[in-house]
N, C-alpha and C positions, 0 to 999 in steps of 0.2 A: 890384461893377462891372457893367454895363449896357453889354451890345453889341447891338446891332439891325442887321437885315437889310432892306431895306424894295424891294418890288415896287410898281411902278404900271402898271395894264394888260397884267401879265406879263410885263413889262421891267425887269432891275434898274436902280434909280436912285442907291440909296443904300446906303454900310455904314458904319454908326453912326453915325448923325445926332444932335444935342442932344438927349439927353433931355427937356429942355421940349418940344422940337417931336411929340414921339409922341404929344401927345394932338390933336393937330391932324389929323395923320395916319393916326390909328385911327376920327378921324369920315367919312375919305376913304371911300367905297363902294369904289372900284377900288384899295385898297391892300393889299397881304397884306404882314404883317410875322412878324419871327421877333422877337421880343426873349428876348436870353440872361441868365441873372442868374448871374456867377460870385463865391461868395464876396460877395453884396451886403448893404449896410450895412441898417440898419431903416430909413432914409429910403428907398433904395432900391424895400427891398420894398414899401412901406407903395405909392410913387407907383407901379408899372405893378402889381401886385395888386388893389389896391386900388380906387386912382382910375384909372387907366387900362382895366383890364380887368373891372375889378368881379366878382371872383371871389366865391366861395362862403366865408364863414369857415372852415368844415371842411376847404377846397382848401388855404387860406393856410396853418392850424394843422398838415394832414399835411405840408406842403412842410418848413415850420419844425422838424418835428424827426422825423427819419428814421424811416423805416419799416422793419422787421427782412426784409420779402421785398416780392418786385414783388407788384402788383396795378394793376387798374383800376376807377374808377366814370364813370358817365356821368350828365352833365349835363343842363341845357334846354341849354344856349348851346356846351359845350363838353364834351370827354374829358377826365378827367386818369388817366393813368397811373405809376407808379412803376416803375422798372426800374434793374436793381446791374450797373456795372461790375466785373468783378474784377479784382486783380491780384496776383502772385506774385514770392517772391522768395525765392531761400535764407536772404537776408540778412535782411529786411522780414519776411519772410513771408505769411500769406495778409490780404488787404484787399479791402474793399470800397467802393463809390465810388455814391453815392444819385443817378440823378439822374431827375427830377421834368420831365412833358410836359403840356403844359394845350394840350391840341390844339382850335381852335378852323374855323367854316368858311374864314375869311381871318387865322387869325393862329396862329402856336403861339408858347409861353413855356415857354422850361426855364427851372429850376430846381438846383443843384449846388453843395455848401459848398466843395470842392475841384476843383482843375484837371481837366479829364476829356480824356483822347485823341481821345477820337470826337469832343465839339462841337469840338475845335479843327480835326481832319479835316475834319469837314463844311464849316465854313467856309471853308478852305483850298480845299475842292471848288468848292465857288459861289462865290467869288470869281473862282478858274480860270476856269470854265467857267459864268455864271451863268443860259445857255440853256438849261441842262440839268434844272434848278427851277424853273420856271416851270408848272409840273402842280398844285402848290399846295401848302399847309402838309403835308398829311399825307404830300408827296413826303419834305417836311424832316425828318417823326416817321418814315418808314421806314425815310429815310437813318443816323437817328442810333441806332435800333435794331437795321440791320446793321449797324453800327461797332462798337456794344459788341458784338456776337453774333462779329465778326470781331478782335476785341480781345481776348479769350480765348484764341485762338492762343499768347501768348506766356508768358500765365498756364499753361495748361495744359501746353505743353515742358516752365517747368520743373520741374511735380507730377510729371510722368512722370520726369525726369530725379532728382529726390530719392527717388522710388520705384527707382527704377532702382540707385542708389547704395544705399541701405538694402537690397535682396535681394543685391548683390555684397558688399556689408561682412557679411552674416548667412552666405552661404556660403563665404566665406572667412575665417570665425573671427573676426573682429576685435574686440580688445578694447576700442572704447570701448562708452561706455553708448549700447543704441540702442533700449531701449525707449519711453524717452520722446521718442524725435526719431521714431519709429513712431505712438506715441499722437498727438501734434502734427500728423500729416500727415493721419490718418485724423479728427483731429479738423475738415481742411479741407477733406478729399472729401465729410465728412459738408455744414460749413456750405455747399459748392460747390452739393450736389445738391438742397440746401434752396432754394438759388437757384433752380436751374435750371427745377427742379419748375416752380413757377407763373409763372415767366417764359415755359415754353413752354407751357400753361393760357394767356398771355396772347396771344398769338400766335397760340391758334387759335383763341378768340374772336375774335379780330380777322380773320383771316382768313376767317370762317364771312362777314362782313359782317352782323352783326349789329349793329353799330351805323352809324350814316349819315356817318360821319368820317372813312371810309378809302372812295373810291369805288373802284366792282368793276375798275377797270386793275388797281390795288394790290392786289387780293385773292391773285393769283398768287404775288405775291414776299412776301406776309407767311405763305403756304402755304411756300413757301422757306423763310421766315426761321424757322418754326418746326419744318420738316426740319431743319437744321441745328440745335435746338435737342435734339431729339430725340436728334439720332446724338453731341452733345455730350456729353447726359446719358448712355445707354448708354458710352460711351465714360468717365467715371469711374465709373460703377457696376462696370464689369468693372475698373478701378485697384481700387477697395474691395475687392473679394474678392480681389485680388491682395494687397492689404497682409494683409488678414488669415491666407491662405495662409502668407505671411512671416512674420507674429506667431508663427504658431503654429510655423514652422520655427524660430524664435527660442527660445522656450519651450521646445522637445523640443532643442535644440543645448546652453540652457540647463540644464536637467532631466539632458542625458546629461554634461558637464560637472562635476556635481556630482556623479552617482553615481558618475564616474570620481577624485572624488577621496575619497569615502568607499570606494572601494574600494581605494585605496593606503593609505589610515589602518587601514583593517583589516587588510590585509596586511602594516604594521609592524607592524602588534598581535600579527599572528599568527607574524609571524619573532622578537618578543621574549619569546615565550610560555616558551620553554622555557629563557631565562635568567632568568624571573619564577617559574617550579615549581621549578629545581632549585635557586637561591639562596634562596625563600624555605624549602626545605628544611633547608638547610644553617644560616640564620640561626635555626633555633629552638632551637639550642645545649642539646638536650637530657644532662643530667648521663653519663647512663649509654649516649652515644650512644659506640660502637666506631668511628663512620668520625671522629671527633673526633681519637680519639688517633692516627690513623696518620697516618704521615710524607707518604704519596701520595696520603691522602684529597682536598688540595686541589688538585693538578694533577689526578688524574681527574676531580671533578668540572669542571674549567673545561677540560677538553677534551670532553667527554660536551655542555657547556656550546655552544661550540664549533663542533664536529663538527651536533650539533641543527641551532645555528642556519645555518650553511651548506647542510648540507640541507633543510631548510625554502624556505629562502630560492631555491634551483635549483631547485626544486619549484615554487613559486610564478610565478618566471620562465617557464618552461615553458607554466604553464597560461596565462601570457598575465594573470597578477591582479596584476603590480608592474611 
């Protein structure tokens, strides 16, 4: 699908015009467009890629099939950058969402196989309010890279929140299995910070103004947008040592769980000890055995029997081993 935004003289005119007409309008001098590609077909891609913008085949090839972290390169004509939505879910679980910026002087093009929050925000925004973008395309690339940066918000509640639950279920005993819903999380603070990492690397490149596609207004709020990326990152890296704090409280909960039951197996062992010495005694039925032939041979021993094992057993109680 193909949505477009289209400025003329800093005034919006248009939101999604035919597609045919965007080549008309990309020859305009005074046009800035945003064209959005959500979920777009190969014809699609093929006409604003393509013939419309005349991208780079490398630009086209990395949009078409994801990229495992953000980065950026720079063009003659344009920026392209990549940058990951996340999102979170107890239910879903941890996901991430590719989407693709081909920042130009009058035009930008994302790029995105699934729905994204932020393009749909942004456009919601300028639609509202469409005096508010008129600074130019790279207003629209800042816009939609504080949206995912401010989209993480509700990812992040709830890592903290299943972390949160996993250290109350660990110190309150509980028995489900929670090592592998531990390994799982920490498996998504890791992919999280893999994000974060060169997303905020991209952010201060870009803020340095190192490149000529963000002019110095912008440099400020991508200095922002990269504080906020910073206190993001710090903020699960101090989660990660917290889970694994907990792993390891899991492991010693576990650990002393077990010794507490080898040490009741041992302490029947040792309360039946001395009904296992003095019957295997008795069973060796020797010929010329005297306690054989007496009458009271077998009540003494089974009170000796007895007696043992009750005190044993008091004994045992006591020291705190049964």
């Amino acid at each position: 699908m193909i949505q477009s935004i289209v400025y003329r003289d800093n005034k919006f005119v248009a939101d999604c015009p035919p597609p045919e007409t965007l080549a008309a309008l990309r020859q305009d001098p005074a046009v800035m467009l945003w064209v959005d590609l959500a979920e777009p077909t190969d014809d699609e891609i093929r006409l604003v890629m393509q013939d419309l913008f005349a991208l780079h085949p490398l630009t086209i090839e990395d949009c078409m099939q994801d990229s495992p972290l953000p980065k950026f390169e720079e063009y003659e004509n344009y920026l392209y950058i990549v940058a990951h939505a996340v999102d979170y879910s107890r239910a879903e679980k941890f996901s991430t969402t590719e989407l693709d910026l081909i920042l130009g002087k009058n035009f930008l093009v994302t790029f995105h196989r699934r729905p994204l929050k932020a393009v749909q925000t942004c456009r919601e925004r300028i639609l509202r309010t469409p005096g508010l973008f008129v600074r130019g395309p790279d207003r629209f690339a800042h816009t939609l890279l504080d949206l995912i940066v401010e989209h993480f918000t509700p990812a992040l509640t709830e890592l903290r929140a299943e972390i949160e639950a996993i250290e109350d279920a660990v110190l309150a005993r509980s028995k489900e299995p929670l090592a592998q819903r531990i390994v799982d999380v920490r498996e998504d603070l890791t992919t999280l910070r893999q994000i974060l990492r060169p997303q905020r690397e991209i952010a201060v490149a870009l803020a340095s103004g190192r490149t000529g596609f963000f002019r110095p207004k912008l440099l400020p709020y991508m200095r922002d947008l990269s504080d906020d990326l910073v206190r993001i990152e710090e903020q699960v890296k101090s989660w990660s040592e917290q889970l694994i704090f907990v792993f390891k409280l899991f492991l010693n909960r576990s650990s002393h769980e077990t010794n507490e039951g080898v040490r009741v197996l041992t302490g029947l062992t040792a309360v039946a000890l001395p009904l296992m010495i003095i019957g295997s005694w008795f069973s060796m039925n020797f010929r010329n055995s005297p306690l054989l032939a007496s009458r009271s041979a077998y009540w003494i021993a089974v009170g000796i029997m007895g007696a043992s094992t009750v005190a044993l057993f008091i004994f045992l109680k006591r020291r705190k081993w049964l």
